[in-house]
C-alpha positions, 0 to 999 in steps of 0.5 A: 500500500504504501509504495502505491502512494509513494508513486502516487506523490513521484507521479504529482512530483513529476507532473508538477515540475513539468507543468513549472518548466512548460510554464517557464517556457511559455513565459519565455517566449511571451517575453520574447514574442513581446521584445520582437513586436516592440523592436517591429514598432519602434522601428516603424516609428523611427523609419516614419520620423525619417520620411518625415524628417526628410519631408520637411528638409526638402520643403525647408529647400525648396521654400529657400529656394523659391524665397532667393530666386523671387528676391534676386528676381526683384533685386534685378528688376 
């Protein structure tokens, strides 16, 4: 009787350390499913501050540009 309930506690014993690890596992991945979509993210967000920044330097020369040639326009005149 007794080595029937002491396998019983082995058989607990070793379920519940492989419901630990199959935890762990998964909390693992979680945590790198999560660093992997905030890497996406904060990439996109810095690939769209890009364009934009590049957007507005070209608006910033195109607009200087104009301004010069309408004064040296005006200077010649």
């Amino acid at each position: 009787m007794s080595s029937h309930h002491s396998q019983k506690a082995m058989n607990l014993h070793h379920l519940q350390v492989s419901l630990g690890k199959e935890r762990r596992t998964q909390k693992q991945i979680d945590r790198q499913a999560r660093y992997i979509a905030g890497s996406k993210a904060a990439l996109r967000h810095y690939h769209m501050v890009l364009c934009f920044g590049f957007g507005w330097f070209a608006y910033t020369q195109f607009a200087t540009m104009s301004y010069l040639w309408y004064v040296l326009k005006e200077m010649a005149a």
